[in-house]
C-alpha positions, -999 to 999 in steps of 0.1 A, spaced: 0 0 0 28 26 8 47 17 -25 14 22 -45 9 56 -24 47 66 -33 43 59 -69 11 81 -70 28 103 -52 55 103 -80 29 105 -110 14 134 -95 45 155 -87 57 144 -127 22 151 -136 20 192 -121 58 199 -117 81 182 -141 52 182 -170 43 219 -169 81 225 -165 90 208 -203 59 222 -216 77 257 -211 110 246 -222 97 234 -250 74 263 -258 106 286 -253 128 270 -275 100 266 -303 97 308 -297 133 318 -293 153 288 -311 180 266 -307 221 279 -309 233 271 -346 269 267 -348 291 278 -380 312 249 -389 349 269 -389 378 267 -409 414 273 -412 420 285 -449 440 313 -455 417 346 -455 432 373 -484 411 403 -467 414 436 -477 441 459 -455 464 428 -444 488 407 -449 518 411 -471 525 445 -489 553 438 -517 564 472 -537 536 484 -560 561 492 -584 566 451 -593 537 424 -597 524 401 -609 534 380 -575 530 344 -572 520 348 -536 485 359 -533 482 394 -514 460 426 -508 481 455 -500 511 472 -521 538 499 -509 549 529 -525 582 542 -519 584 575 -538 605 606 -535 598 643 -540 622 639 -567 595 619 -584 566 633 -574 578 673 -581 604 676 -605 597 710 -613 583 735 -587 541 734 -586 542 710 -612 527 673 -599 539 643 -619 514 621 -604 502 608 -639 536 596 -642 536 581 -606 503 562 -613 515 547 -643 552 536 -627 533 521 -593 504 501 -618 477 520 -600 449 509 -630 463 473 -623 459 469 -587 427 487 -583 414 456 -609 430 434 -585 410 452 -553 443 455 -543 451 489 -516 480 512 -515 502 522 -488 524 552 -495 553 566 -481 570 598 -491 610 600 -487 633 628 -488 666 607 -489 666 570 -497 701 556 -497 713 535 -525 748 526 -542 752 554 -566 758 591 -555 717 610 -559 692 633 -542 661 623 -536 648 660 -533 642 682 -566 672 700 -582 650 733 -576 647 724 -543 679 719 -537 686 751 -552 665 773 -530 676 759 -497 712 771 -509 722 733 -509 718 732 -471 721 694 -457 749 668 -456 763 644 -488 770 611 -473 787 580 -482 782 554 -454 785 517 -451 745 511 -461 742 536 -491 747 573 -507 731 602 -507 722 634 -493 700 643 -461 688 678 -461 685 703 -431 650 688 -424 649 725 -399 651 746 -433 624 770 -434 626 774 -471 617 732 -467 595 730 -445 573 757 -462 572 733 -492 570 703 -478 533 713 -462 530 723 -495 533 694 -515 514 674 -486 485 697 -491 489 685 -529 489 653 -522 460 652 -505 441 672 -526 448 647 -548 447 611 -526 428 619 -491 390 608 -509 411 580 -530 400 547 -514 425 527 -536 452 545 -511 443 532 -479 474 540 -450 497 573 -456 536 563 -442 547 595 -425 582 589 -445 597 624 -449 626 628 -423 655 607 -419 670 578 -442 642 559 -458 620 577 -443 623 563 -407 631 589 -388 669 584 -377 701 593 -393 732 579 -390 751 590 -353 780 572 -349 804 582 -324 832 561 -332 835 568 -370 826 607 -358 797 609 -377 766 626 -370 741 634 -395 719 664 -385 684 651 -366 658 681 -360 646 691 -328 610 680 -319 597 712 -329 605 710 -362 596 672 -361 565 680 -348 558 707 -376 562 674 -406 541 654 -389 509 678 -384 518 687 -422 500 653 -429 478 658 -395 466 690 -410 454 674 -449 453 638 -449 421 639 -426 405 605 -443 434 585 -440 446 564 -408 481 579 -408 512 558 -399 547 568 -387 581 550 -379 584 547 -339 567 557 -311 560 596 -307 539 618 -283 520 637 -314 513 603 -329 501 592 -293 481 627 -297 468 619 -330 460 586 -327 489 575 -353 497 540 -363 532 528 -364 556 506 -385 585 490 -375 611 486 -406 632 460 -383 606 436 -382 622 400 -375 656 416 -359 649 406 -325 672 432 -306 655 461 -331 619 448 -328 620 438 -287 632 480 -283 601 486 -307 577 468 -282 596 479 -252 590 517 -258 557 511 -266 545 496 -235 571 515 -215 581 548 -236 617 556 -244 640 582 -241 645 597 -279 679 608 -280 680 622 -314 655 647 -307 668 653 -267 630 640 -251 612 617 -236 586 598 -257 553 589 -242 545 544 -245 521 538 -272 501 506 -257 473 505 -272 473 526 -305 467 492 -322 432 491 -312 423 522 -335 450 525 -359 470 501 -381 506 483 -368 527 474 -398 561 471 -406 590 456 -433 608 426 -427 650 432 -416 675 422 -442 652 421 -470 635 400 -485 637 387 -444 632 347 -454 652 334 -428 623 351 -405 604 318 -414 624 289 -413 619 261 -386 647 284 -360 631 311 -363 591 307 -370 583 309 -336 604 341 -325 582 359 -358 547 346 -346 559 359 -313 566 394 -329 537 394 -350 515 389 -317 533 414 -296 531 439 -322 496 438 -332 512 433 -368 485 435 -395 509 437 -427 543 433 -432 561 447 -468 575 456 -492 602 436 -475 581 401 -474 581 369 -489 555 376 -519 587 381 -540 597 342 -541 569 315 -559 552 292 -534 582 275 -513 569 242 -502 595 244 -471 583 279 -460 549 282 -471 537 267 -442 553 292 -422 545 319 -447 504 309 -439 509 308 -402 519 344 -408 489 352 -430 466 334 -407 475 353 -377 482 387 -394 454 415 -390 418 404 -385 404 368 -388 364 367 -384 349 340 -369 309 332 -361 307 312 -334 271 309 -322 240 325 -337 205 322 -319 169 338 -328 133 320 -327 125 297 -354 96 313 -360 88 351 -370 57 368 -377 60 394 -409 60 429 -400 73 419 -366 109 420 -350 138 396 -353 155 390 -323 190 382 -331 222 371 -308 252 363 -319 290 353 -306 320 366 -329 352 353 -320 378 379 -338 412 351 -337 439 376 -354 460 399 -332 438 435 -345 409 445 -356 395 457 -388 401 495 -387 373 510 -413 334 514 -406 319 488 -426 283 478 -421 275 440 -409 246 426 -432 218 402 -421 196 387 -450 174 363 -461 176 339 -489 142 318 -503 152 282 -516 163 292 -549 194 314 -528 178 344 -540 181 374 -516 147 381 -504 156 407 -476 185 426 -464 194 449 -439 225 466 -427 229 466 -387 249 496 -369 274 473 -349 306 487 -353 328 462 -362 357 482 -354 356 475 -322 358 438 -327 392 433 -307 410 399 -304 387 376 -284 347 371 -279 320 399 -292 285 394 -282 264 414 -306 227 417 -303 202 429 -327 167 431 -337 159 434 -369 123 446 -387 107 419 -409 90 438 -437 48 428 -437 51 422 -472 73 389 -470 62 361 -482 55 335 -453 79 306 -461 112 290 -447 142 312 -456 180 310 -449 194 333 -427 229 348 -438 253 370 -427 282 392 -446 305 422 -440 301 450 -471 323 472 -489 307 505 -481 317 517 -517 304 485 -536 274 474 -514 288 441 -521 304 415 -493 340 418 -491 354 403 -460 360 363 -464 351 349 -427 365 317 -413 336 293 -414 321 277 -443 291 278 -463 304 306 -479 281 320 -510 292 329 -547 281 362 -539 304 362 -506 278 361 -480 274 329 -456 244 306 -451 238 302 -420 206 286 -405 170 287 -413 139 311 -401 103 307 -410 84 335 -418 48 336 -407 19 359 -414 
């Protein structure tokens, strides 16, 4: 009798608890959904504003790639005062034939670029009106001549070719990063002090140094702006950096080391303010040492680079990079390690929303992104939800006001709701996702899951429509 009453006891309790209890998990799944999970992936992602940057001035490259350097001079670009050769410069850098290849441009302007022979890499009226003022040299890495950079005469019209430039580049999306070259050899803001040889190449003071950099400040204001080594106007300014010793470990472990703990800057007398986190708003880039830098990837030294790449928030390295050589079978593994951890990698983890909508009603959308490179993507492009019907046609599209810029490395919840238009057909759709090209409306950023569209967006789940 007591084992009949416990069993009733049992049935009842299953009956008004446990019963009732499934009935709403069931009912709250049916409204909001089960998790869909991407399947991911681990090809290499060419995405726009990473990755390797060989010279602009070569190409066709056997390894694939997005970005390509400039490294002109004012010699090129003015040879006689007021008048711009940039026709000339567009047609020696194959402008027409990377913007076909939706490749960008990164472009430095130097005033002294050393090289074997004797030159200036100023203009000879130039060179005239500042009486000649600046140093010949003839050192162990290259010839030329480094002009008093604290020449007013220069300075004058450097801010005005700058303001040329822009005029012509600062609304050119092909150019994507302007290289605060300028001062110093290459562009890299040193010149040669050596002490036991006696020689001393004049270095401005920060003023004047200062005065160059707000030059570009001032005109280039559409363009994330890039500059050799820590500084406290770039800190100012939010200016990216590049480090051209990229894989020399003493070089690039000072690089990191001044910008988490500052440095004194003994060409210019000052102490220069650590640069943390200018990564998360502006790009990190850099050359490879020793050009073309391959022994950066061999099985010694592989790890020491991934290491660097991390630390430094690298999203491109060039035009000193591998893209010169044709697929190495012993390398290129290392060579897509590099490309994989590089810049931005995209990843949708989780997405969740009912299974069921009502037309003219709102889509409740959560999502996980897991953003696996070492920076994020640094230009406002809108995320896309849509809708495709069986046939893969895109039914319904809207573009959501997340930010991806702020997708750091790690997790990034995003929630959304999204209006169903009344006038949709009730059926069973597929929900996708993509990342546009503001300028094309089209996707443009490859993400690291499958399912991937011809037209570049992903399939993810399905949705029914109701009415």
């Amino acid at each position: 009798m007591l084992i009949k009453r416990r069993r009733l006891i049992i049935i009842v309790f299953v009956l008004t608890v446990i019963f009732p209890l499934l009935i709403v998990q069931a009912t709250k799944l049916l409204i909001m959904g089960e998790a869909y999970f991407p399947s991911q992936n681990d090809d290499i992602l060419f995405n726009p504003y990473m990755g390797w940057a060989p010279s602009a001035e070569g190409g066709p490259y056997d390894q694939p790639h997005r970005l390509v350097y400039i490294n002109t001079t004012w010699r090129e670009l003015e040879p006689l005062k007021g008048e711009y050769s940039f026709d000339a410069i567009e047609k020696k850098y194959n402008f027409e034939y990377w913007n076909q290849k939706s490749v960008n441009i990164i472009f430095r302007l130097n005033m002294d670029f050393p090289s074997k022979e004797r030159h200036m890499d100023i203009p000879d009226w130039l060179f005239d009106e500042i009486h000649g003022n600046g140093t010949w040299y003839d050192l162990d890495y290259g010839k030329g001549f480094s002009p008093d950079y604290s020449n007013e005469i220069l300075i004058e019209n450097h801010e005005r070719l700058i303001r040329a430039l822009a005029s012509k580049y600062n609304h050119n999306s092909q150019i994507s990063i302007i290289a605060l070259g300028s001062i110093g050899h290459w562009g890299e803001w040193h010149t040669k002090q050596d002490r036991d040889k006696n020689i001393s190449i004049p270095f401005p003071d920060i003023e004047v140094c200062n005065r160059y950099v707000e030059h570009y400040i001032k005109s280039f204001i559409d363009k994330h702006l890039i500059v050799r080594r820590p500084l406290n106007i770039a800190k100012d300014n939010n200016i990216g950096l590049y480090n051209d010793s990229f894989g020399d470990v003493l070089q690039t472990d000072y690089f990191i080391e001044s910008l988490e703990k500052g440095y004194f800057d003994y060409l210019v007398g000052i102490a220069q303010e650590p640069m943390p986190d200018y990564w998360k708003y502006t790009p990190s880039g850099g050359e490879i040492a020793t050009p073309p830098g391959m022994a950066c990837f061999d099985k010694e030294h592989i790890k020491t680079t991934m290491d660097q790449i991390k630390k430094c928030h690298t999203s491109w390295l060039g035009p000193s990079c591998p893209v010169y050589y044709s697929i190495n079978p012993e390398l290129q593994e290392n060579y897509d390690l590099a490309l994989k951890t590089m810049g931005y990698r995209f990843v949708l983890e989780m997405i969740k929303h009912p299974r069921k909508v009502k037309a003219g009603s709102i889509f409740s959308v959560e999502m996980v992104w897991k953003n696996k490179g070492v920076a994020p993507f640094y230009y406002l492009w809108p995320l896309e939800i849509s809708l495709s019907d069986y046939d893969s046609n895109i039914v319904f599209q809207t573009k959501l006001t997340e930010d991806i810029r702020t997708w750091l490395p790690g997790i990034k919840k995003v929630k959304i709701s999204v209006p169903i238009p009344d006038d949709l057909n009730p059926d069973k759709y597929n929900v996708c996702i993509a990342i546009l090209n503001p300028l094309t409306g089209e996707p443009a950023i490859d993400l690291a899951i499958d399912k991937r569209r011809p037209d570049g967006r992903y399939s993810l789940d399905e949705v029914i429509v109701t009415e």
